[in-house]
C-alpha positions as a printed Julia matrix, in Angstrom:
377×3 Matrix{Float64}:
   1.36   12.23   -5.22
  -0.02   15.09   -3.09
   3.57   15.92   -1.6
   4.95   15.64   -5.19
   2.56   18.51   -5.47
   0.9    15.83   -7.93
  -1.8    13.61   -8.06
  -3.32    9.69   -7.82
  -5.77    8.63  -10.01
  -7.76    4.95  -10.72
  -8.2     4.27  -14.74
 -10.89    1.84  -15.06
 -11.52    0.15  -18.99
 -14.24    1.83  -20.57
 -15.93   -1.52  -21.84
 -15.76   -4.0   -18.77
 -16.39   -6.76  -20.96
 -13.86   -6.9   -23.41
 -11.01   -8.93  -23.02
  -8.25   -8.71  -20.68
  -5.81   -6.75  -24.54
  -8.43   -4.68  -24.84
  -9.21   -3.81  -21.47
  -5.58   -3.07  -21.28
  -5.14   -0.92  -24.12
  -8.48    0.65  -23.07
  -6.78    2.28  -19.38
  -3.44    3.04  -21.27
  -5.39    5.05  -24.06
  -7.29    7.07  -21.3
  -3.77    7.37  -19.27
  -2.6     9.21  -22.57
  -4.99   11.43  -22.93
  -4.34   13.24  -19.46
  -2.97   16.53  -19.62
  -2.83   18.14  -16.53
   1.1    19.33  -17.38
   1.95   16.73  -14.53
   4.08   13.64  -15.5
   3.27    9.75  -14.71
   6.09    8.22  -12.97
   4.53    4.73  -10.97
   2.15    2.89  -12.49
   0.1     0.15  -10.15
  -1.94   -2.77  -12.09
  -4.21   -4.66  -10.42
  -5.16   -7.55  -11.63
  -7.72  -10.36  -12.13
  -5.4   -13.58  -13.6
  -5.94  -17.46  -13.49
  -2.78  -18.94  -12.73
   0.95  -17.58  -12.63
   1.44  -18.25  -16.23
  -1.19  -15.76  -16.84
   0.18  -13.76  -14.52
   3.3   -13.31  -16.14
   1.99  -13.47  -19.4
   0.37  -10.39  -18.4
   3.39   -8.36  -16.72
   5.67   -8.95  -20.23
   2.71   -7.81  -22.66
   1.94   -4.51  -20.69
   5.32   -3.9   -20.26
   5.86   -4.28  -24.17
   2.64   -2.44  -24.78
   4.19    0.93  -22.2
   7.57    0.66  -24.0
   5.57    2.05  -27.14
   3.64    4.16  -25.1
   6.14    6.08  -23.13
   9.43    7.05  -23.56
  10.53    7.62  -20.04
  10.86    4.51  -17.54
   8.21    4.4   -15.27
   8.02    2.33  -11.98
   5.65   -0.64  -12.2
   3.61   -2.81  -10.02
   1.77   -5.87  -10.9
  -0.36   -7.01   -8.05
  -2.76  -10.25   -8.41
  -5.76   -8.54   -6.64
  -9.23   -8.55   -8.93
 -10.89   -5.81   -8.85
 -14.91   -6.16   -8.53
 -16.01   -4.72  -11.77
 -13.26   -5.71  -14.79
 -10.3    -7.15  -15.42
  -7.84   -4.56  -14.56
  -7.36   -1.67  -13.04
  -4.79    1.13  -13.13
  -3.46    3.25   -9.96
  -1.44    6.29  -11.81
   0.9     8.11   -9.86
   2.21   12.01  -10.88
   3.94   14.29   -9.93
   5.11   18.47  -10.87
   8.43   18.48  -13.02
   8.53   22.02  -12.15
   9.34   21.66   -8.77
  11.34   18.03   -8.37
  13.85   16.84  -10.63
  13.27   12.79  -10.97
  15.62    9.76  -11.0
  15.14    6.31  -11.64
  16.99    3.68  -10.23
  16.53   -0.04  -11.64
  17.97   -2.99  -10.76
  17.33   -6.16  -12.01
  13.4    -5.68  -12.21
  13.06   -3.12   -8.9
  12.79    0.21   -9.72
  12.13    3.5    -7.94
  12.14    6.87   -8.84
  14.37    9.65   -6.62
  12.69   13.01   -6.35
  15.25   15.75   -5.78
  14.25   19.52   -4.36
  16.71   21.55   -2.86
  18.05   19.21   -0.01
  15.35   17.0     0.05
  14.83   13.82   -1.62
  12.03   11.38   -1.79
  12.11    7.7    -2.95
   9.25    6.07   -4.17
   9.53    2.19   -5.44
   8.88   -1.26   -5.38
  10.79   -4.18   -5.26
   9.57   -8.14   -5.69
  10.47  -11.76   -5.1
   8.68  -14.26   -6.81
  10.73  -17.47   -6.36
   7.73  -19.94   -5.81
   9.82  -21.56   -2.82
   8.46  -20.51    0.23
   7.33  -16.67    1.64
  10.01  -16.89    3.87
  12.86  -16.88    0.8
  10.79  -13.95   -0.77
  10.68  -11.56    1.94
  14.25  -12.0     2.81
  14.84  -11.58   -1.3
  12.47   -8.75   -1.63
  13.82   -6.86    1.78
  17.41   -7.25    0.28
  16.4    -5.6    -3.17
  15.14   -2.82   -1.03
  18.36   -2.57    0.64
  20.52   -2.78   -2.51
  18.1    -0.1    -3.83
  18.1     2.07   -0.4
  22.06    2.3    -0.52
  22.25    3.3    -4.08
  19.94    6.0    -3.06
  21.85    6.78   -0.24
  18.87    6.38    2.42
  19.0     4.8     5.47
  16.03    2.1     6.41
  14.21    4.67    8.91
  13.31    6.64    6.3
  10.68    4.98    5.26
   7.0     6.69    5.99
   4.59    4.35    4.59
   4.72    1.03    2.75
   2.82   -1.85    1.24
   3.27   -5.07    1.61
   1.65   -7.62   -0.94
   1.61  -11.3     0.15
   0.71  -14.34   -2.1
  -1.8   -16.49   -0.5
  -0.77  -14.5     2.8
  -2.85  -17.07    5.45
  -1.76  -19.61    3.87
   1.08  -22.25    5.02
   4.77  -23.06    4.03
   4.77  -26.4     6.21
   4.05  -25.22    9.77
   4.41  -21.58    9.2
   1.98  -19.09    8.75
   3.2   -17.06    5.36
   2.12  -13.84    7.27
   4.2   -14.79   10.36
   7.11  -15.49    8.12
   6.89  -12.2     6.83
   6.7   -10.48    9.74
   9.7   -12.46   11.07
  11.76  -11.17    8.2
  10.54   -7.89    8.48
  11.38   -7.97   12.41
  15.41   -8.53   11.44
  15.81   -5.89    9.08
  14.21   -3.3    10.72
  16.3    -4.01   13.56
  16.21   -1.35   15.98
  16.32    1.22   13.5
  12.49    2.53   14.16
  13.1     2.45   18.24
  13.27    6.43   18.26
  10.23    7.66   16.23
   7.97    4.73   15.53
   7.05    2.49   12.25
   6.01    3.27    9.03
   2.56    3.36    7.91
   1.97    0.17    6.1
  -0.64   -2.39    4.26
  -0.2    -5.86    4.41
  -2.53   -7.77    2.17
  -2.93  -11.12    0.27
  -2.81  -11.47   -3.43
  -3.16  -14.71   -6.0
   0.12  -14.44   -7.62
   3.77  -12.49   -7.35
   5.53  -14.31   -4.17
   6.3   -10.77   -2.26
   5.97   -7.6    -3.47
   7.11   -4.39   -0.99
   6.24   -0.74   -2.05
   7.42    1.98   -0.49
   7.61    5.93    0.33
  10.72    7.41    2.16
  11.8    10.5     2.83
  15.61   11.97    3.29
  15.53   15.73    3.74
  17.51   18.54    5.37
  13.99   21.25    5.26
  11.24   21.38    7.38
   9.92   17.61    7.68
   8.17   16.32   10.49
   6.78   12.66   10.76
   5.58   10.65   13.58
   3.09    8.01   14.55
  -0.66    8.45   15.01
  -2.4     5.63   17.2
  -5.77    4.64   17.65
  -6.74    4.71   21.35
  -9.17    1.86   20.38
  -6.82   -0.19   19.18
  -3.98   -1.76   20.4
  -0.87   -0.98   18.29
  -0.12   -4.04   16.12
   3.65   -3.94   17.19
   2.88   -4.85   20.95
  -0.19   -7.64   19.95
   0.6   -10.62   21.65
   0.82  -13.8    21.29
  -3.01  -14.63   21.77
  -3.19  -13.0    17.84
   0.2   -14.37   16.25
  -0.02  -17.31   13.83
   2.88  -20.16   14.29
   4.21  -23.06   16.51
   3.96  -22.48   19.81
   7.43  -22.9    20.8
   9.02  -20.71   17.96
   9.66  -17.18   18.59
   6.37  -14.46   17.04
   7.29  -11.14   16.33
   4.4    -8.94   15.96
   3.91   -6.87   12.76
   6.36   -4.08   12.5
   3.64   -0.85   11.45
   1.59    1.7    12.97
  -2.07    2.26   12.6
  -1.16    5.99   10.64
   1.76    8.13   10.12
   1.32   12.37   10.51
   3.87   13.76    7.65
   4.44   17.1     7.15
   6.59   18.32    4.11
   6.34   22.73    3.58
   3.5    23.55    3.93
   1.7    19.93    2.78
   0.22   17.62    5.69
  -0.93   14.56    5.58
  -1.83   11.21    7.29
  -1.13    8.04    6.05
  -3.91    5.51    7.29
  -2.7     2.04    7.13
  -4.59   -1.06    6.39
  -7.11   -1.0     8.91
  -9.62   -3.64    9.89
 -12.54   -4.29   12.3
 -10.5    -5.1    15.0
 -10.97   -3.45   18.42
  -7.91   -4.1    21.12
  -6.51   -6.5    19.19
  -9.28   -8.93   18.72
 -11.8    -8.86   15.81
 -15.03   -7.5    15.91
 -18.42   -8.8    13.97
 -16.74  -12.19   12.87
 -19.4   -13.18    9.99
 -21.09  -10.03    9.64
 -19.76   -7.62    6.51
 -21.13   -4.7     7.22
 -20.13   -4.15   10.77
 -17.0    -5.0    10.12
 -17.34   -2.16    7.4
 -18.63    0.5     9.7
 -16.18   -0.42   12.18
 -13.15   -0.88   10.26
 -14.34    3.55    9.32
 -14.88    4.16   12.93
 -11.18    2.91   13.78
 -10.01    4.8    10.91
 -11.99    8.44   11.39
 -10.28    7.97   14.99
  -7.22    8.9    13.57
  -7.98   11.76   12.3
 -10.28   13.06   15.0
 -10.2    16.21   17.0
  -8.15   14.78   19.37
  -5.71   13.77   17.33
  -5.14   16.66   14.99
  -4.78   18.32   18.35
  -1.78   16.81   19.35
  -0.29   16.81   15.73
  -0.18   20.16   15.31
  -0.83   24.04   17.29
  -2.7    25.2    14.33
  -6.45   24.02   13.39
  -6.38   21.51   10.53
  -8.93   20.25    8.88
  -8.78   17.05    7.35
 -10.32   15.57    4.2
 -10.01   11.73    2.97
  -8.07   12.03   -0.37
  -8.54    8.45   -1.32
  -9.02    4.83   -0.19
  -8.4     1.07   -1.24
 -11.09   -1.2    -0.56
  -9.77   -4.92   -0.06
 -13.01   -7.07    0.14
 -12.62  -10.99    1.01
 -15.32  -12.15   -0.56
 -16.86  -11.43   -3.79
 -20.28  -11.86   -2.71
 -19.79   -9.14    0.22
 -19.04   -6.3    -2.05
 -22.57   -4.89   -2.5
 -22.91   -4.28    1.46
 -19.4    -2.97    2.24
 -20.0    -0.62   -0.95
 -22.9     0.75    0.4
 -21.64    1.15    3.76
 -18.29    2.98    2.46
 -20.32    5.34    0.39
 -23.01    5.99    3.35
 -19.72    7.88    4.74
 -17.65    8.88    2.13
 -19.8     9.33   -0.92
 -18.22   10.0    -4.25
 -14.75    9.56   -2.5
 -11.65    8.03   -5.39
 -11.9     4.67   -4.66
 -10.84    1.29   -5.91
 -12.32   -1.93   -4.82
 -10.21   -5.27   -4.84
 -10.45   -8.91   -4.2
  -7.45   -9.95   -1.42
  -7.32  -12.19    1.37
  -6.82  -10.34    4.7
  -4.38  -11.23    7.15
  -6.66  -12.71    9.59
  -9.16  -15.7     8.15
 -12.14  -14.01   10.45
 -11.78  -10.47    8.46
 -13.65   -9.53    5.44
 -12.55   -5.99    4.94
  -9.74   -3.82    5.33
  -9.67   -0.38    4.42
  -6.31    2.03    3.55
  -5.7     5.94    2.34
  -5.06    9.12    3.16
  -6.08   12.57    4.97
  -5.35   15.44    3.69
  -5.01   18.29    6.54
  -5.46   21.67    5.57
């Protein structure tokens, strides 16, 4: 990662068309072969699988097939969204040994690794639930795993800067519920008021086929110069405050709104960054170009080059910066949309690292939603 004084890369198979082994042992081969004197330490696999057998059919083989490739432990995410063009694709995560010292903490299949400089410490990690009951049971399993893990750490919940938040069939329905209202229900009570003085993390929440809940985060505990705080989108209404006219659920039980900001400024030295959230074509709080792919593309970019505008670097920061997208995620609804909302990302960003995946969006009228980060120099 960029702060890690690191790097992010996407591993594609070389032969699209083989099978799912070979594709497999096609992206690990490649990841091998990288020698850039940085070390792999998180490892995301995204996934195209049939069912949840296959799904965890695939987890145990890679993780048989990484225990011969690597001796260190590694933290791993398995997320059920296909990607457009093959059967897998790999999200590698480095960082400088040089400069941090790093930890891993496990417990019982959530792991994270603790970066130590100095007096500052970051913790990067996931944690899962995957009980098939309901998503309600999940989150409130997955947010406890974080806890267990945060308080092994020694962090406190508002450290958290940016997380990710992976939902299986996430506008879907456990009885009368929404799945994404449950979720953000959960989410409401342990958060608490503990993000009252300086605003949410960044955060992603996005459907996948298979894995119950899966949370991935970034937080940050340090005694040096750090300084984090929440960008907005004046074009937007901020997702915390929506009201009810946008929540999914019975209308006599109690909505809370989804707990995130549209991006998070962090600073960390002399390395700046934004963190740009999932972000959709949605203007106020209501969607925009219901139907239509490609406006929903090109405004989905417009909301998201607002946060990194002039006028927002401005108030970030009494120095010029100049920022630069560093990578994106791509989730595209439907298969047969990819081809326009390609074209329309590369009409802005060109050549940009980017990795394009099948996941349902929170909303049944969106067909995009688009996530990353700006680099400010």
């Amino acid at each position: 990662m960029y702060f890690l004084n690191g790097d992010r890369i996407y591993i594609k198979p070389e032969e699209a068309c083989g099978t799912t082994d070979e594709q497999i042992d096609s992206c690990l081969y490649q990841l091998k072969q990288i020698n850039s004197g940085k070390k792999v330490f998180k490892l995301n696999f995204f996934i195209d699988v049939n069912s949840c057998g296959d799904y965890q059919e695939f987890k145990g083989n890679v993780k048989t097939k990484l225990a011969k490739t690597f001796d260190e432990e590694l933290v791993l995410s398995f997320i059920a969204q296909a990607p457009l063009t093959c059967k897998i694709i790999i999200e590698a995560f480095y960082y400088d040994p040089s400069l941090w010292k790093a930890q891993y903490i496990s417990l019982n299949g959530n792991s994270a690794a603790l970066f130590v400089n100095d007096s500052s410490q970051i913790l990067i990690g996931t944690v899962q639930s995957n009980s098939e009951e309901s998503c309600k049971v999940d989150s409130e399993n997955a947010f406890k795993n974080l806890s267990t893990i945060f308080t092994k750490a020694g962090f406190s919940v508002n450290s958290i800067v940016r997380q990710w938040n992976y939902l299986e069939d996430i506008v879907g329905f456990d009885g009368e519920e929404q799945r994404y209202q449950e979720f953000n229900d959960v989410r409401s009570i342990y958060y608490g008021d503990a993000f009252l003085e300086n605003g949410y993390p960044a955060a992603t929440g996005i459907g996948m086929s298979y894995g119950g809940v899966i949370i991935e985060f970034v937080a940050v505990n340090s005694e040096d110069y750090v300084l984090t705080k929440p960008v907005d989108n004046p074009g937007q209404i901020a997702a915390h405050v929506y009201s009810d006219k946008v929540l999914v659920g019975q209308e006599c039980v109690l909505k809370t709104t989804p707990k995130f900001e549209r991006a998070r400024f962090f600073q960390y030295d002399d390395k700046k960054l934004i963190f740009i959230s999932g972000t959709a074509s949605i203007t106020g709080e209501k969607t925009v170009g219901v139907g239509d792919p490609e406006l929903q593309t090109e405004v989905t970019i417009q909301n998201i080059q607002r946060l990194y505008s002039r006028e927002v670097l401005q108030g970030l920061s009494e120095n010029v910066l100049h920022p630069k997208y560093g990578h994106a995620r791509v989730y595209v609804k439907n298969r047969e949309d990819f081809k326009v909302i390609k074209g329309t990302f590369e009409k802005h960003y060109g050549n940009l690292p980017v990795v394009y995946i099948i996941a349902d969006i929170c909303r049944e009228d969106l067909l995009v939603e688009i996530e990353g980060k700006v680099i400010l120099e």
